[in-house]
N, C-alpha and C positions, 0 to 999 in steps of 0.2 A: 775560621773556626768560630764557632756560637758559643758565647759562654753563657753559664746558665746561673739564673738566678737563683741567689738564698732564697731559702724557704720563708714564709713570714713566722712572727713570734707564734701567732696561733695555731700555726699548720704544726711547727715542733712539740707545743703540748697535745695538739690531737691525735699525731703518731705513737706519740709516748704513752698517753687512753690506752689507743688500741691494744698497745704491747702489752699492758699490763693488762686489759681485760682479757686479752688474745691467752695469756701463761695463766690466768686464774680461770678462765673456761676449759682447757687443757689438762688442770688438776681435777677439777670436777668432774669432767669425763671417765679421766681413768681410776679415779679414789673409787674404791668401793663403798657398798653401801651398805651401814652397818646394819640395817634390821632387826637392831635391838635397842631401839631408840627409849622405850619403855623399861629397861633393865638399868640398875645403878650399878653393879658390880659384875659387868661381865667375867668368863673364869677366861675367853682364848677373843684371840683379835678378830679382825675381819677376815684371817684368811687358817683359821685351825690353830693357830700357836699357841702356845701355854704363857700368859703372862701373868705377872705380876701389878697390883693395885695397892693403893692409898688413898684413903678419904681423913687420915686423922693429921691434925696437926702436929710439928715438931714438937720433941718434949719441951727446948726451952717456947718461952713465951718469944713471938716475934718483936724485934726492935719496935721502938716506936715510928720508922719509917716505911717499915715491911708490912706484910699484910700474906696467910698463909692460904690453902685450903679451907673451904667455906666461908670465906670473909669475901669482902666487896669493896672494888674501888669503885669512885666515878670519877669519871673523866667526861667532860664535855658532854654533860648531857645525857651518858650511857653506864649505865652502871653492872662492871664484871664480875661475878662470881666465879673464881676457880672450885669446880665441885669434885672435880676428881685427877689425879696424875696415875699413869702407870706407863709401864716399859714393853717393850716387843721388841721380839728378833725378825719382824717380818717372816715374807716368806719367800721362797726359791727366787723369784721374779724381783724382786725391791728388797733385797736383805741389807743390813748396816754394812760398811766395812769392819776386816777381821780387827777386833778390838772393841769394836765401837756395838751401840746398843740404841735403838730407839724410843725416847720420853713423849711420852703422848699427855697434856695437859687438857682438861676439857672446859670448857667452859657458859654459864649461860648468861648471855648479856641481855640486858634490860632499858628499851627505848621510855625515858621518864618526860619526854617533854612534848611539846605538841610538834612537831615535826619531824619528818621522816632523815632521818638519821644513816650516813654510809658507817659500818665497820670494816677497817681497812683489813684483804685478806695478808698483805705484804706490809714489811716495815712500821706494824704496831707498836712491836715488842725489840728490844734490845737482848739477846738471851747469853746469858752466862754458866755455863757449870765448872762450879769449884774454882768460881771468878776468868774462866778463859773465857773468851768470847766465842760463839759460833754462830753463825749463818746459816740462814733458811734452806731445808731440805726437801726438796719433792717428794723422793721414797720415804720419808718419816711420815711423811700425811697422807699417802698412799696406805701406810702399817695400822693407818686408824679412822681413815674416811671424814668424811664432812668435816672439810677444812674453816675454821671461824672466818666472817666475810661476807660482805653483801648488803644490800639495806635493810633497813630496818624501819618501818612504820611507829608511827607514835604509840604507846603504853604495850608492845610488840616485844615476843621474847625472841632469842635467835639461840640455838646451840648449837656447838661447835667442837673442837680440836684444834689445837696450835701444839707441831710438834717440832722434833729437833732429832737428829745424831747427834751424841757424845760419847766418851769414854765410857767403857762398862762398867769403867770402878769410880765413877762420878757420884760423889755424894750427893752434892748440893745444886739444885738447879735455880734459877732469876730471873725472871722475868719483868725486864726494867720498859715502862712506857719510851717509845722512844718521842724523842722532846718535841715533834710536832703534836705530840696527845698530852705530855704532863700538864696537867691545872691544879694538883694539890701536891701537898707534903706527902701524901702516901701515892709513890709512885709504881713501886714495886712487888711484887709476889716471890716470895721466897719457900720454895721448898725441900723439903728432904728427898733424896731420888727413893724410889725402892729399891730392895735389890732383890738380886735372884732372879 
């Protein structure tokens, strides 16, 4: 019997590439495409639903460590703007589960430096509502199209969507850098959910 050799170290991170480029090609395929790229407040998602929006910030003033709607972090060179949050029940095909409601957060990031810059579509963000933790959802960025991700060229903008399931009755939503991207004290974007 032939036994077969370990992979080498670069063959495991080249497989791992693929996978990850392989499930972010895959979302991009089936996200639809919002065609209202020019619109700030649309009133229904990409697929007829009636949603709910937010552009204002919480009534309190953000901690010193948080950072709301229309504010800006940078991280490594790239500086995000959350411009808009709002929620969706999907539709027939990619709906929440019963309880649960989809947050759609948008964003426009901004390449400030002289080289071309990756924004990560997976494991940017650390996300919390009402301090639980949740994990990245397909059908959530499916409910709002053009998933944030991809490269980005020098003085180059990129807009996007990073969304999530949580609870319906979820106030508060977080978005923490996860710590291969923290470089400053304002790590986080803290928002109020909509409701309704």
């Amino acid at each position: 019997m032939k036994q077969s050799k370990p992979l080498p170290k670069g063959a495991k991170v080249a497989i791992a590439l693929v996978v990850v480029i392989t499930v972010i090609a895959i979302i991009a395929v089936l996200a639809p495409d919002s065609g209202n790229a020019g619109q700030r407040e649309p009133a229904t998602d990409n697929n007829g639903q009636t949603i709910s929006t937010t552009t204002q910030t919480p009534a309190q003033a953000p901690a010193e460590d948080t950072i709301a709607v229309n504010q800006t972090i940078a991280v490594n060179g790239l500086s995000y703007t959350a411009t808009e949050i709002k929620r969706s029940k999907g539709a027939s095909l990619n709906s929440p589960a019963n309880g649960n409601v989809f947050i759609g957060v948008k964003f426009t990031v901004e390449n400030s430096t002289s080289e071309n810059k990756i924004v990560p579509a997976l494991g940017l963000f650390d996300t919390y509502a009402d301090n639980a933790k949740y994990l990245y959802s397909a059908n959530s960025l499916m409910a709002f199209g053009n998933p944030i991700g991809g490269d980005l060229a020098p003085g180059k903008q990129m807009v996007g969507w990073h969304a999530i399931e949580v609870p319906s009755d979820a106030k508060t939503l977080t978005l923490e850098f996860g710590l291969l991207y923290r470089d400053s004290a304002n790590n986080k974007f803290v928002f109020e959910i909509p409701q309704g």
